[in-house]
C-alpha positions as CSV (number, residue, x, y, z in Angstrom):
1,X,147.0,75.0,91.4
2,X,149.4,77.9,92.2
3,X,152.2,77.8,94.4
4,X,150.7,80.6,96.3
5,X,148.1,78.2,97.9
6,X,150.2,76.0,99.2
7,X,153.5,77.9,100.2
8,X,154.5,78.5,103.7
9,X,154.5,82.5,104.2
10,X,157.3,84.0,105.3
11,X,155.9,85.2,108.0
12,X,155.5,81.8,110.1
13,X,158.6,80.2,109.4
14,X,161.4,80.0,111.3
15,X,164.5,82.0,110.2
16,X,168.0,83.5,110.5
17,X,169.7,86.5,109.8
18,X,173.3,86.2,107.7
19,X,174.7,87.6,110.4
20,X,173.3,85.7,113.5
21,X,175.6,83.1,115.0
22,X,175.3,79.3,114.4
23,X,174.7,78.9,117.9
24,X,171.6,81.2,117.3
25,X,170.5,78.9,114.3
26,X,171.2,75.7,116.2
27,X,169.1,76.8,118.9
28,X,166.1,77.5,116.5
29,X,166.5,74.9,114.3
30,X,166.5,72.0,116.9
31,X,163.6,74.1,119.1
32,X,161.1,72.6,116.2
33,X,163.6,69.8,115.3
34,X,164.0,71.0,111.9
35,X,167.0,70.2,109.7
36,X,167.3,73.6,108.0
37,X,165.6,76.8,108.2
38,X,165.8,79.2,105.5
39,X,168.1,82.5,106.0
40,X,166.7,85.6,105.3
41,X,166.9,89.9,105.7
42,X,164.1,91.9,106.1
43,X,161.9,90.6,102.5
44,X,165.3,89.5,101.1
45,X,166.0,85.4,100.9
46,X,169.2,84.3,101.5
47,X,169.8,80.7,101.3
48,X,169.1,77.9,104.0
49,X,171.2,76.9,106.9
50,X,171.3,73.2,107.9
51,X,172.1,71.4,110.9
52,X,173.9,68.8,108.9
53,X,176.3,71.8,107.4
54,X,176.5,73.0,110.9
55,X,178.5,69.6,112.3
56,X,180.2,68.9,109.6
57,X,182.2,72.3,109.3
58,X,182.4,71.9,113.4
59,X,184.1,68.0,112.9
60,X,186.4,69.0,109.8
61,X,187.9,72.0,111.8
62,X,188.1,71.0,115.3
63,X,189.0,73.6,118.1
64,X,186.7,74.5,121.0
65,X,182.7,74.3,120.4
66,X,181.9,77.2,122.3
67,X,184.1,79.5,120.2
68,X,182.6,77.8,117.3
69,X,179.2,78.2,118.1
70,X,179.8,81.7,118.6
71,X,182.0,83.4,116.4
72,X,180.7,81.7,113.3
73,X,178.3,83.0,111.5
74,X,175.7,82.0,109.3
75,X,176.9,83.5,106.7
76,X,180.2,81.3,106.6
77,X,178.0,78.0,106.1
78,X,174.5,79.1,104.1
79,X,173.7,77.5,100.8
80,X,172.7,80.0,98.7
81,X,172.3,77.9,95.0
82,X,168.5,77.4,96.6
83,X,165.9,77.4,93.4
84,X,163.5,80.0,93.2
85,X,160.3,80.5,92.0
86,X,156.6,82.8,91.9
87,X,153.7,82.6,93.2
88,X,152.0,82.3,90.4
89,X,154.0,79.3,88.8
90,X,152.2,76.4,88.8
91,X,152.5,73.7,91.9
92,X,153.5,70.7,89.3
93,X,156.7,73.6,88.2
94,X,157.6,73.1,92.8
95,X,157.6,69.1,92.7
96,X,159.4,69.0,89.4
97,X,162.4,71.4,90.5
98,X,162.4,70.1,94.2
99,X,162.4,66.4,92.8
100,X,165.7,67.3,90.7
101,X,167.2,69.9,93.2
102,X,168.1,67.7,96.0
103,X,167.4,70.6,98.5
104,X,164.9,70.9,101.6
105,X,163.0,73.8,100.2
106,X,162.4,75.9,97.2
107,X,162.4,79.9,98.1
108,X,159.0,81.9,96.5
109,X,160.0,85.2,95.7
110,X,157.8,87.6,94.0
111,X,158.5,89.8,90.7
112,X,159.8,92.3,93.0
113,X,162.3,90.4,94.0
114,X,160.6,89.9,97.7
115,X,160.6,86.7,99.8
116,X,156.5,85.4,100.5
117,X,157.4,81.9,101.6
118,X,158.6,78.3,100.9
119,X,157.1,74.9,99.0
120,X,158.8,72.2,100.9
121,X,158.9,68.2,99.8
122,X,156.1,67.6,102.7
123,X,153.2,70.1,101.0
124,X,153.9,68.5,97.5
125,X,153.4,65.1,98.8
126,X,150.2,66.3,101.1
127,X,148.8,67.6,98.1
128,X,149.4,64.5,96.3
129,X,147.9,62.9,98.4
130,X,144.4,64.9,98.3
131,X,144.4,64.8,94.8
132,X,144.4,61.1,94.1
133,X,142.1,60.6,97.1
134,X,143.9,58.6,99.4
135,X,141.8,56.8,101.7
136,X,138.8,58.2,100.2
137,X,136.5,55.6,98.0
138,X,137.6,52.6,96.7
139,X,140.7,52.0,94.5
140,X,140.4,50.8,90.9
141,X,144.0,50.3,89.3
142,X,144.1,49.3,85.7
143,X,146.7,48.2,83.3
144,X,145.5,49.9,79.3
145,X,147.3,50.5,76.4
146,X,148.4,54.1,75.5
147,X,146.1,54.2,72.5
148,X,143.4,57.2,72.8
149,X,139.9,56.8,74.0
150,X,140.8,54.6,76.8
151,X,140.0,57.0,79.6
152,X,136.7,57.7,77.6
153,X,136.2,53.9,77.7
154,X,136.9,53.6,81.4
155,X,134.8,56.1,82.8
156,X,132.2,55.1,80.4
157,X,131.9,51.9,82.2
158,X,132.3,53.4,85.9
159,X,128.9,55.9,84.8
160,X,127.1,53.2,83.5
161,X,127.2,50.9,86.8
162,X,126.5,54.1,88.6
163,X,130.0,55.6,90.2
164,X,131.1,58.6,91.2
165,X,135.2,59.4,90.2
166,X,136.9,61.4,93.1
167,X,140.2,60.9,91.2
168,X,142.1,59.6,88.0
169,X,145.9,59.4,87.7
170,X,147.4,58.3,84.7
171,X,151.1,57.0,86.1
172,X,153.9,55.4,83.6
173,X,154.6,51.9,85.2
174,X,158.5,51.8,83.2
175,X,157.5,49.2,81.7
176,X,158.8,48.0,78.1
177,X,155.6,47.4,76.3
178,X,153.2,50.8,75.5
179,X,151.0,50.3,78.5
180,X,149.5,52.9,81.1
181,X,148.7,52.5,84.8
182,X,144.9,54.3,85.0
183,X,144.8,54.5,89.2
184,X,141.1,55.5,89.7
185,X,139.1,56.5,93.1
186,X,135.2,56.1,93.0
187,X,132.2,56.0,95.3
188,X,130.4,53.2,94.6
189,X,128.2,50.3,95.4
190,X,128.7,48.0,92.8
191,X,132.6,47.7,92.4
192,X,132.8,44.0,91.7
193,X,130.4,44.5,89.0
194,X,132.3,47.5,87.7
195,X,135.7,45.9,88.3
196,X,134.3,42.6,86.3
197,X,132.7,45.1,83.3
198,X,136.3,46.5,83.7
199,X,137.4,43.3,83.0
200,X,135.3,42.2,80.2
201,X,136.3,45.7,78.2
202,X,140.0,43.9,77.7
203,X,141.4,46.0,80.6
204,X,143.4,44.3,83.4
205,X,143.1,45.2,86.8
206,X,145.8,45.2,89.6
C-alpha cells in the first residue's frame, strides 16, 4: 500500500504559519488537544511545532507569559529535521522511518516539492491492525522453524479442515534458536481440529 491512501491531506489538518505567534499555535493546538501541529506556507512544509517545545522555552527563559505568548514566533521554536517522504513510497517505508525518527509525524511532499499531507504513528498502527485482522476470526499462533515450506505446510493443513485465512504475519520472537512466530487469522468451524492437526504436523502452538 502507498502512503497516499493513508496520509492525512493537507487540507484537513490543523496548521501554522512561521510567522504566527505561539499564542496562535497554543490556541490551536490545545482546541483538538493535539501535542504538535505541523507548520506550514501556502504548499510549502515547514516543520512541526509542539506544545512540549512551547513550555519548555517559556520555563527556561522566564519573564512575563503574555509577552511571551505574543512576541514569539513560531518560527523561533519549529523543528524542522522532520523526515520526508512521497506519496508513492510504500506505507512499510512510513512505519520504518517514524519507528527510528522519534518524531510525531512524517511530512508527504510530492516530486514538486509540494506539501499533500502527513502519516502519523496512529494510521500505521490502525493499519496494522486491519491487516492482521484484529478481532476478526479466530487467532492461530504458532511457533516453526525458519526452514522453507513451512507456510506451505501450515496453510495446507488450515484448507484441508476447511478454513478461510483473513491474515498471516510472520513476526521474529528474538529468540536464540532459528524459530518463527506464524500469527494466523481464520474463519472456521473446526479450530480445535485444525489446532490439533497443527499440532500433530510438529508445530507448537501458543
Amino acid at each position: 500500500m502507498l502512503i497516499r491512501a493513508l496520509m492525512l491531506p493537507a487540507g484537513e489538518l490543523v496548521t501554522v504559519k512561521p510567522d504566527d505567534s505561539i499564542r496562535t499555535a497554543l490556541e490551536r493546538i490545545n482546541q483538538k488537544n493535539f501535542l504538535s501541529i505541523p507548520v506550514a506556507e501556502g504548499k510549502r512544509f515547514v516543520g512541526v511545532i509542539s506544545k512540549e517545545r512551547i513550555y519548555a522555552e517559556y520555563f527556561e527563559k522566564g519573564g512575563d507569559k503574555e509577552e511571551y505568548l505574543d512576541n514569539t514566533k513560531v518560527k523561533d521554536l519549529l523543528r524542522s529535521d522532520i523526515p520526508v517522504l512521497e506519496p508513492i513510497d510504500e506505507i512499510e517505508k512510513a512505519a520504518y522511518t517514524l519507528n527510528l525518527s522519534g518524531v510525531p509525524f512524517i511530512a508527504v511532499i510530492n516530486s514538486d516539492g509540494e506539501f499533500e499531507g502527513i502519516i502519523t504513528h496512529k494510521v500505521i498502527f490502525k493499519e496494522f491492525a486491519e491487516v492482521i485482522g484484529i478481532h476478526k476470526g479466530k487467532r492461530l499462533s504458532v511457533i516453526a522453524y525458519d526452514i522453507p515450506g513451512q507456510i506451505a505446510k501450515l496453510t495446507e493443513i488450515i484448507n484441508r479442515y476447511g478454513g478461510d485465512i483473513i491474515s498471516l504475519v510472520v513476526m521474529d520472537p528474538k529468540t536464540k534458536t532459528e524459530v518463527k512466530e506464524i500469527v494466523i487469522r481464520l474463519r472456521t468451524d473446526n479450530y480445535i481440529k485444525i489446532v490439533d492437526a497443527v499440532k500433530n504436523a510438529g508445530f507448537r502452538v501458543q
